[in-house]
C-alpha positions, 0 to 999 in steps of 0.5 A: 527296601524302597521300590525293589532296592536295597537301602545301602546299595548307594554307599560305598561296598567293597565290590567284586565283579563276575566278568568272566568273558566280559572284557574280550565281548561285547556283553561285559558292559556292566562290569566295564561300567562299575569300573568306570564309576564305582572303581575305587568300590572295586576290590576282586574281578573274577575272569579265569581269561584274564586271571593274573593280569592287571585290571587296569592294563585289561580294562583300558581305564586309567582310573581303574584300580591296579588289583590283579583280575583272578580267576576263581570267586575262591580267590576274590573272597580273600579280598572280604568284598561285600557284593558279587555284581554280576558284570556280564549282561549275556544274549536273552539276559539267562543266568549262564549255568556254569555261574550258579556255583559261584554265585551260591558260594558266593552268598553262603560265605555271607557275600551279597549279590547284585543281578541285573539279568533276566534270571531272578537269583532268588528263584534258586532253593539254594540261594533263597535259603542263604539270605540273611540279615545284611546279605541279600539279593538285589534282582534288579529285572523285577518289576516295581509295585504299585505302577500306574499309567502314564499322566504326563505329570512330569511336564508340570515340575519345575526342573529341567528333564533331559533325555538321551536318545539314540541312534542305535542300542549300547552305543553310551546313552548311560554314559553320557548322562552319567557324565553330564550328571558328573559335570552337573555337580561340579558346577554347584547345581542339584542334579539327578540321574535316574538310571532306566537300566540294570547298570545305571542302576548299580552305579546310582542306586536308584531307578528301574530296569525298564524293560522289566515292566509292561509296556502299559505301565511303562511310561508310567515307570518313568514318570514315577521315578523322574518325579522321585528325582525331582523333588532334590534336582534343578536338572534331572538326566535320564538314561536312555535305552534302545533307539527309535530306529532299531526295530528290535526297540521299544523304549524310547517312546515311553521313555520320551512321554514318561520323562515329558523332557524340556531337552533332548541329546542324541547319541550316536556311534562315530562312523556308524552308518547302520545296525549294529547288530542288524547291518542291512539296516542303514541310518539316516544323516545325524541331522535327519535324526535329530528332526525326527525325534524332535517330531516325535516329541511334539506327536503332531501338536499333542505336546510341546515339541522339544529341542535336540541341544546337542549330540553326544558321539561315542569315539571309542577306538578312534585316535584323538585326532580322529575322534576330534574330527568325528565330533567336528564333523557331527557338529557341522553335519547337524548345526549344533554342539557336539562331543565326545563327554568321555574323551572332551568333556560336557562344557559346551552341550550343558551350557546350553542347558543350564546356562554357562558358568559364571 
């Protein structure tokens, strides 16, 4: 095991996914995430609120496969998944009581688990004792070894490093990257994705759960694994986390010295003019976002100050027409390409990065 991760989590698995309560919350992010990028993976969905319904119809993703959601981990087995992933990401990160069960039965019957919360799986008799070769336990919240301050060295490699920031928390930062990482490949040229959070780190199989290391060796975190990436990349993409203007955060900033990026991609919610979770807190007009986190970057002269190339909006729940007009609206409001790269794709924002297509 490299770095807290199981060798064969980047290879095909035949994936079933604790959701219960995941689709009708907004706590179902990971879940609703391996379905987006692991789905054909996908082989059981446990959820007893949507037992019986198709997991395509509930997920609202065309490219979801049409397996029935069940509602008992009994019923997935039957389904031979070799992973239970842990799709809910619930409030403080706590294992919910009424999961143990199931997660016990689950790799006592020889099924491995996948747990991006804070609860560590392994801190369980039960479970601990059930490991065995080719079932384990990948508790991705643990915090890498051998970690070092930050040095700044990523801003000696040679690739390009880009970075997604945000206006606010859970508003798709790991999806852009995903995307652009997705669109990246397509175009013939190396590129990497380092996921800095438990979901991009299930879809990837690679990075670290940022806010499961200390805050003075959290640069340093990043750095390791940007250099990591590096050595098989022309452009990286790193995963963001949190947001500058949310004081509930404190990822950015070394997510920004870690990665030492050559450019940076805001994302925002469409029509999101505060908090989510906080509402008395208003934000600031896109364009005086993205000035900000530019001087952030240069940190007064320190460093070399790094361009905003583009704003990747999040229309989710907006009409075509609608969502469109958010874009349009971002780019006139900030001068510069905008898009939504699930619904409209990444051409214009990564053209401007690597260069257009020949």
């Amino acid at each position: 095991m490299s770095n807290l991760i199981p060798d064969s989590v980047s290879q095909p698995q035949r994936l079933a996914i604790l959701q219960h309560g995941g689709f009708s919350s907004r706590y179902g992010k990971t879940g609703q995430s391996l379905i987006r990028y692991r789905g054909a993976e996908v082989v059981a969905v446990i959820d007893r609120e949507f037992a019986g319904q198709s997991l395509r119809a509930v997920s609202r993703l065309s490219q979801a496969p049409d397996i029935p959601i069940v509602g008992t981990l009994a019923e997935a087995l039957a389904a031979q998944p070799t992973v239970l992933a842990i799709g809910i990401s619930p409030s403080g990160g706590i294992v919910r009581e009424e999961w143990w069960p199931e997660l016990r039965a689950a790799i006592q019957a020889g099924v491995s688990l996948w747990n991006g919360c804070h609860t560590q799986l392994l801190s369980d008799p039960a479970i601990a004792a059930a490991v065995r070769p080719g079932v384990y336990v990948w508790d991705m919240r643990r915090e890498p070894a051998g970690l070092k301050p930050g040095t700044a060295a990523a801003a000696q490699l040679p690739c390009k490093r880009v970075l997604f920031i945000g206006t606010d928390m859970n508003i798709g930062k790991m999806t852009a990257a995903l995307e652009f990482d997705r669109d990246t490949r397509a175009r013939g040229i190396r590129s990497a994705f380092v996921g800095t959070g438990q979901t991009g780190m299930m879809i990837a199989g690679n990075g670290m759960c940022l806010d499961a290391v200390r805050v003075d060796y959290a640069s340093g975190a990043v750095e390791q694994e940007v250099v990591k990436a590096a050595a098989h990349a022309d452009v990286v993409w790193v995963e963001g986390q949190g947001s500058m203007l949310n004081p509930s955060s404190t990822a950015t900033l070394p997510l920004m010295r870690g990665t030492q990026p050559t450019h940076l991609i805001v994302v925002a919610k469409a029509n999101l003019d505060h908090l989510q979770a906080l509402p008395h807190i208003k934000l600031p007009p896109l364009k005086d976002v993205v000035t900000f986190y530019e001087q952030v970057s240069a940190a007064g002269g320190t460093f070399p100050r790094v361009p905003v190339v583009g704003i990747a909006l999040n229309t989710w729940g907006l009409d075509e027409t609608a969502a469109r007009a958010a874009v349009a609206k971002a780019a006139r409001d900030t001068g510069l390409p905008a898009t939504d790269a699930v619904r409209f794709g990444t051409k214009d924002l990564l053209d401007a990065i690597v260069g257009p297509q020949p």
